[in-house]
C-alpha positions in Angstrom: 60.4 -28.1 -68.3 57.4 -30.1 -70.0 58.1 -31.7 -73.3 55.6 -31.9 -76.2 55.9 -33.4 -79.6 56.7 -30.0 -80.7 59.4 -29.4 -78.2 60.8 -33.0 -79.4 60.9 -31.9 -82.5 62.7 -28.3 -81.8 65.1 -30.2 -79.7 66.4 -32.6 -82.6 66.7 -30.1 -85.1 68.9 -27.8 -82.7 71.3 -30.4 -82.0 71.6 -31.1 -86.3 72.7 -27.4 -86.2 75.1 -27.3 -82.7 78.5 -27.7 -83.9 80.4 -26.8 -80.5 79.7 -28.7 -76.9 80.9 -27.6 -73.8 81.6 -29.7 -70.5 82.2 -27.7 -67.5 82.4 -27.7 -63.6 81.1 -25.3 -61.3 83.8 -23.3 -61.6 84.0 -23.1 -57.4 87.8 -21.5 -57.6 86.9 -18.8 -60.1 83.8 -18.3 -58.5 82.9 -17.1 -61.8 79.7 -19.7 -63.3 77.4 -17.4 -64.5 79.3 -14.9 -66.4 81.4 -17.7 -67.6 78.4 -19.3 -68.9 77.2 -16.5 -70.5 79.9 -15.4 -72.1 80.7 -19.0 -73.8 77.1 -19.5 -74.5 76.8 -15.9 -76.2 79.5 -16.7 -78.5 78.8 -19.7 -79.9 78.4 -23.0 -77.4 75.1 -24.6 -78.4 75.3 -27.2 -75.8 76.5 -27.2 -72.3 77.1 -30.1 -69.7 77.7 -29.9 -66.3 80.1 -32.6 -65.4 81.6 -32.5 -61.7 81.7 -35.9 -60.6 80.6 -37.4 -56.9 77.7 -34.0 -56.4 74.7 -35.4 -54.5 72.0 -35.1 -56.5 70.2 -31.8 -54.6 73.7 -30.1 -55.5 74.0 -30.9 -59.0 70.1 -29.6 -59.3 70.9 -26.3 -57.5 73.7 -25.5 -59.9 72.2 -27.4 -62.8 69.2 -24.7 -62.2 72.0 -21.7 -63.0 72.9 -23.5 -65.9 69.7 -23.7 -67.1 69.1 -20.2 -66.8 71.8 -19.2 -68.8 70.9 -22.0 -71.6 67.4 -19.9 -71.2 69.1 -16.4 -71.9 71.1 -17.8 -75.0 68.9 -20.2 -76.2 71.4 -23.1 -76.2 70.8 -26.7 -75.0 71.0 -27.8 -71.4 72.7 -31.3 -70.9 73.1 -33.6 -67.9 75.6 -36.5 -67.6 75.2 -39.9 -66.7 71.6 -39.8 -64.2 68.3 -40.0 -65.7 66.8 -39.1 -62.7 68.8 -36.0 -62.8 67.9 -35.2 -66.5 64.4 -35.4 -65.7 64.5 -32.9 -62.5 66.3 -30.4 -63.9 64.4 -30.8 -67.3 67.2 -31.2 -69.8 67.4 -31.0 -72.9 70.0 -33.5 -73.3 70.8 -37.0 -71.4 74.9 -37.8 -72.3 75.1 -41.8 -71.0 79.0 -43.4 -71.4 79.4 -47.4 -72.1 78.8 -48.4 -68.5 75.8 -45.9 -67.8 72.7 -46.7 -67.9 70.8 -48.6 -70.9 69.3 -46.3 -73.2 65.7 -48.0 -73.6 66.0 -47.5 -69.7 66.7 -43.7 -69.8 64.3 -43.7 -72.6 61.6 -45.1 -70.1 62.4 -42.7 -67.6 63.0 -39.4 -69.6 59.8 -40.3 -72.1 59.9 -38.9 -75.5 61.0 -35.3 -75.4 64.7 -35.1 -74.4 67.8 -35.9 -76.7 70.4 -38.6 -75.1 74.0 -38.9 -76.3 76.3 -41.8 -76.0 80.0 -42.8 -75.8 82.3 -44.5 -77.8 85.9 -45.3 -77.7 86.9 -47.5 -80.5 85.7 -48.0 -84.4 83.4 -50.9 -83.0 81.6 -48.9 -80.6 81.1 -46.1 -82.5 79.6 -48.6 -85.6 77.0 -50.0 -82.8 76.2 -46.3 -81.3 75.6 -45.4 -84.6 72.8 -47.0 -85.4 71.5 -48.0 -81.5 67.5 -47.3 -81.1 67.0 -44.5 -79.3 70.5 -42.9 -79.1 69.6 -39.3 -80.8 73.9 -38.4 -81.2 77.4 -40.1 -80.3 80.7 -39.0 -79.1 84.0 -40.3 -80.6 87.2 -40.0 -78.6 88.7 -39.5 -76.2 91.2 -38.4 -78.9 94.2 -37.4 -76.7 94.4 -38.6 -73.0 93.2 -36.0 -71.1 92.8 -35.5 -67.1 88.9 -35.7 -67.6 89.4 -39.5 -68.5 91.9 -40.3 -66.6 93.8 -43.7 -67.5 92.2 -43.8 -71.0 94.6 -43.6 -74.3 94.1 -41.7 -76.5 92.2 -43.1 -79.6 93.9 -41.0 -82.3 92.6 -39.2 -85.2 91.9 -42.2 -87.3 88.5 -42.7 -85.5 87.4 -40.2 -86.6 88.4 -41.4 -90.0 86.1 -44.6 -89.8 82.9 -42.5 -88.0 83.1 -40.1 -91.1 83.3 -43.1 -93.5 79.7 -44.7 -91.8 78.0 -42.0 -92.7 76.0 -42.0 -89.4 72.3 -40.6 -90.1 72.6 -39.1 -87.1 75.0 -36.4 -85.2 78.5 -37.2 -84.0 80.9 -35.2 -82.2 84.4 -35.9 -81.8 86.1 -35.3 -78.3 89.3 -35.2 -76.0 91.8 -33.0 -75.6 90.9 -30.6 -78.8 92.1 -27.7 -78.6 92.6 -24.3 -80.5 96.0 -25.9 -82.4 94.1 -29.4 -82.8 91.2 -28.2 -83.6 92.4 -27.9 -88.6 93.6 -32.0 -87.7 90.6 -33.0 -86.1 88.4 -30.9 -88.8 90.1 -32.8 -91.5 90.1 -36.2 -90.2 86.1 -36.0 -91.0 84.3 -34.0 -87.5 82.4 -31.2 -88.2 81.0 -30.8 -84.7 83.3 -31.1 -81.2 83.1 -31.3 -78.0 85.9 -29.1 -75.6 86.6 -28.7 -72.4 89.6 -27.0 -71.5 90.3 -25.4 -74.3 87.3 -22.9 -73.1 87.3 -23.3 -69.5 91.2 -22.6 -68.4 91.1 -19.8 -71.6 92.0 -16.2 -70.3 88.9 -14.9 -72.4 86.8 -18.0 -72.4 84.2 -15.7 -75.0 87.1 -15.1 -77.3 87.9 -18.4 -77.2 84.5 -20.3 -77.7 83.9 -17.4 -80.5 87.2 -18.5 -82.2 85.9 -22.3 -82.5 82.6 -21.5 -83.7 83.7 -19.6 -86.1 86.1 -22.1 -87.3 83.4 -24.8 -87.0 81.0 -22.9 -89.1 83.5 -22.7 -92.0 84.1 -26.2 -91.9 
C-alpha cells in the first residue's frame, strides 16, 4: 500500500470517526480468522490489530495479509503492533507503539508520512505527555481492569479516564482493558467515547452480534 498526501489525509479523518478497536489473534483454535473478521468488521469494528506476541516476522505478514483483505472488503483500518518494520511491509494503516516501543520520531522516520501511530498510557501523567507528543496521531488509556492481555498490570480504574476527558486532547483517545458489554454505560460515562475490546468480541458466541451491540452503543454516546 503506497501512501499519498491524500491517503494521509483519508486515514486521519477515519480514525476521528472509529469509535470501536479491535485486538485479535489468529484465531488458530477456532480456525475461524476470516469469517471472524468479517463478521466483526461488517458490523461495526473500524479498526483491527493483530496482536499475537513472539510471530516471526514472515508469519505475522502472512496473516497480517488476511487481515488486510478483510479491512479491504469493509473498508476499516488495518493496524500493526509494536514493529515498524512490520507496519511498513504489510502497509498499515495504523502503527500502535506501547511506553517501551520504539520512539515515535523513529517510527515516523521509518513509516514516512502516510500511516497513523497510536500510543500507550497507563497513568494520568502519561496520558497528559501522549497527549500532546509530536507525531503521535491517537492514545490509549488503560488498562482499566487487569486483564490476561497485560498480564501483571493493575488495573488503572475509571478515574483515568476522568482526567483524559478533562485535557481535552485535540486528538483521538480510546480507553481500554477489560471493557466489556456490562462495563461498557461506566466506562461511557467516565468521559470515552471511543474503546478498544478484546475479549469481549473474540470469546463472544456471535462475535457480529456482539461488535454490532457496541457500535451501536458507541454511536449513541
Amino acid at each position: 500500500m503506497r501512501h499519498d498526501r491524500g491517503m494521509t489525509t483519508d486515514l486521519r479523518a477515519r480514525l476521528a470517526a472509529a469509535r470501536l478497536y479491535l485486538c485479535t489473534g489468529a484465531r488458530r483454535a477456532q480456525g475461524d480468522l476470516e469469517p471472524f473478521l468479517d463478521a466483526v468488521l461488517s458490523n461495526g469494528v473500524d479498526i483491527v490489530q493483530l496482536r499475537e506476541k513472539g510471530l516471526e516476522a514472515g508469519e505475522e505478514l502472512a496473516l497480517l495479509e488476511v487481515f488486510a483483505a478483510a479491512c479491504r472488503r469493509h473498508g476499516a483500518l488495518l493496524a500493526v503492533n509494536d514493529r515498524a518494520d512490520v507496519a511498513l511491509a504489510a502497509g498499515a494503516d495504523v502503527l500502535h507503539l506501547g511506553q517501551d516501543d520504539l520512539p515515535v520520531p523513529v517510527a515516523r522516520r521509518i513509516l514516512g508520512p502516510g500511516p497513523v501511530i497510536g500510543r500507550s498510557s497507563h497513568s494520568a501523567e502519561q496520558a497528559a505527555a501522549v497527549a500532546i507528543e509530536e507525531g503521535t496521531d491517537y492514545f490509549c488509556a488503560g488498562p482499566l481492569w487487569e486483564t490476561p492481555t497485560k498480564e501483571g498490570r493493575p488495573g488503572t480504574g475509571l478515574g483515568l479516564l476522568t482526567h483524559v476527558a478533562l485535557l481535552g486532547a485535540a486528538r483521538p483517545w480510546f480507553a481500554i482493558g477489560g471493557i466489556s458489554s456490562d462495563r461498557l454505560d461506566s466506562v461511557l460515562e467516565a468521559g470515552a467515547t471511543r474503546v478498544v475490546v478484546v475479549r469481549a468480541l473474540t470469546e463472544a458466541d456471535d462475535p457480529g452480534a456482539a461488535a454490532a451491540a457496541f457500535a451501536k452503543r458507541l454511536a449513541a454516546a
